[in-house]
C-alpha positions, 0 to 999 in steps of 0.5 A: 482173147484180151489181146486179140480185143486190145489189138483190133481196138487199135487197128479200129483207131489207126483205120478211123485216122488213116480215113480221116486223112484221106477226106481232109486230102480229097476234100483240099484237092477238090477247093485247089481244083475250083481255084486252078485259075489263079496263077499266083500273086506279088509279094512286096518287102519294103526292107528300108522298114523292115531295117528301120524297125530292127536299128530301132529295136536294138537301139532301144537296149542302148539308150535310156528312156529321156534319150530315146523320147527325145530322138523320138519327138525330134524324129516326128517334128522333121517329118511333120515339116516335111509333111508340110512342105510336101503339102504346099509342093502339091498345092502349088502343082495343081493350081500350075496344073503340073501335078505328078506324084514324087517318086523316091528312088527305088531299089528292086531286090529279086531273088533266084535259086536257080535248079537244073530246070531253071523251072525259076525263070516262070516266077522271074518273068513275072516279077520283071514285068512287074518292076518294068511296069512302075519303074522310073528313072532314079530306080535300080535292081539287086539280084541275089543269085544262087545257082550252080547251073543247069540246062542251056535253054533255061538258063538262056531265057533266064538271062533274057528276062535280066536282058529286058531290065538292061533294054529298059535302063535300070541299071542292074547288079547281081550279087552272088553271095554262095555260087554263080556258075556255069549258067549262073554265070551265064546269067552274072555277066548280063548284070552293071555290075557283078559282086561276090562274097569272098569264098563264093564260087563264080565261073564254071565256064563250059558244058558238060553232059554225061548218061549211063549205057546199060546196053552190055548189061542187057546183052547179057541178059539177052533183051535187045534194043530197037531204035528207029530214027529218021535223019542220021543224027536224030539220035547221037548217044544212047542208054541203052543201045551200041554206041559208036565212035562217029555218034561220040564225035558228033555228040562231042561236036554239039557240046563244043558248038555250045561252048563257042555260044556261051563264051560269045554270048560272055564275050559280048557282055564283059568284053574285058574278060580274057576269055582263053584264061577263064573259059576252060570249066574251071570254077574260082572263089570270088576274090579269085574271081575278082582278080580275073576280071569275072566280078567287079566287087567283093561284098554281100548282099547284105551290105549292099542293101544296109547302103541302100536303105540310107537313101533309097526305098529298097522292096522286095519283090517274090512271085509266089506260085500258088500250088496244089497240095499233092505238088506241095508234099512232093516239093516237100519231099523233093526237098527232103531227099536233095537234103540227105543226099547232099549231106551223104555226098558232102562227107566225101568231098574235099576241101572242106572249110 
């Protein structure tokens, strides 16, 4: 009987967790849905700081006190001078009427994780409507881009997005410090200039498509399948239904119209490519790369943007999409998921380094 009091006394606490949870999400859901309107919001990194300060922290560890006072005291009278002068520049602007506020050149850091989707492209489009708003002559875009590919039609409005920075002449590059390829490098070679990592993958000059047919297992299990279509190549291949040589052909075809875009499409922006030698699917690491003629430079991101922080304000810029809870947790465990799988797939491939 004691048992039977202990073991409903807990089904009683896990109940009253189990509600608790229940009215935090609906109450949660509810707030999300008054603020639906909001699409999202900027956010800006000034990295030129953000590297001052960690140089600054680090070298607080190798200089004595008297040292670091004084390179301090030194470092604040510059500024004041050029404070100073700065001032009487805006004085003698406004008695000209000529007043224009200084602009320091910029380096505008952008960041795409590209997926199958390029569901990407929406937040892309956003920050570069933003840069192209305040951009002035002197100022520059880095994109860090990671992507293995996806979809023709994303990938193609992706690089028109990057296509609106060229219209405008800022000058672009595109850094690829892991993996750039077949849409990803559909999207590279709109860049100045492309550099890689030195054991980056860039390439992967094709189109794939691939689909199960299910149909002899449902012969049998006796169930038939019915599609109606109007236009004879409404519908090629099939998952479920009988698929005949003639649809293969056609499909086949589609796929190979397709390759004949993507290699005009590189052809018009890196005309120097032997396009007959790289565009096969083939996927290379980035000194290999370089050695084909499918990036310009090897180097990080990184030091690309330590160089820039000498000379210019680096910022960068991420459009963050505001979410629902219910789209966070399945994000969540979207996220989870790809992570095992990719751990279970990766113990099987080959070569590993």
């Amino acid at each position: 009987m004691e048992f039977l009091l202990d073991y409903g006394l807990f089904l009683a606490k896990i109940a009253t967790v189990v509600v608790a949870i229940v009215a935090v999400l609906v109450i949660v859901k509810s707030s999300g849905g008054r603020q639906s309107s909001a699409k999202g919001e900027l956010e800006v990194t000034n990295l030129t700081e953000q590297h001052k300060q960690t140089v600054e922290q680090l070298e607080s560890h190798l200089h004595d006190d008297a040292f670091l006072k004084a390179r301090h005291k030194a470092d604040k009278k510059s500024e004041k001078e050029k404070a100073k002068a700065r001032g009487k520049e805006i004085k003698k602007a406004a008695k000209s009427g000529e007043l224009e506020a200084k602009h320091e050149p910029h380096l505008f850091v952008l960041d795409f994780h590209g997926s199958i989707d390029a569901k990407e492209v929406a937040a892309l489009r956003e920050e570069v409507t933003a840069i192209l708003a305040v951009a002035k002559p002197g100022d520059e875009v880095l994109l860090r881009l990671e992507t293995g590919g996806g979809m023709v039609h994303g990938y193609g409005l992706a690089s028109s997005q990057l296509d609106r920075l060229k219209a405008a002449g800022l000058p672009l590059t595109i850094s690829v410090d892991k993996v750039a390829a077949s849409g990803g490098y559909m999207m590279a070679c709109i860049a100045d200039k492309i550099v890689s990592a030195p054991f980056a993958i860039v390439g992967s000059i094709g189109v794939v498509a691939q689909l199960p047919n299910f149909n002899k297992l449902l012969k049998k299990h006796d169930i038939e399948f019915e599609q109606l279509t109007a236009g004879e190549y409404k519908r090629t291949l099939t998952m479920f239904g009988e698929n005949t040589d003639k649809a293969r052909d056609k499909f086949k075809q589609e796929l190979e119209e397709t390759h004949v875009l993507f290699k005009d499409f590189i052809r018009e922006h890196r005309p120097a490519l032997e396009l007959d030698k790289v565009a096969t699917g083939e996927h290379w690491f980035g000194t290999q790369a370089k050695e084909l003629g499918l990036v310009d430079e090897i180097t990080t991101s990184d030091d690309l943007i330590v160089e820039a922080c000498k000379d210019k304000t680096v910022l960068a810029i991420h459009y963050v999409q505001k979410k629902k809870l219910t789209a966070k947790l399945a994000g969540a465990a979207a996220e989870t998921a790809d992570s095992v799988l990719l751990k279970l797939a990766s113990r099987g491939q080959r070569p590993i380094v």
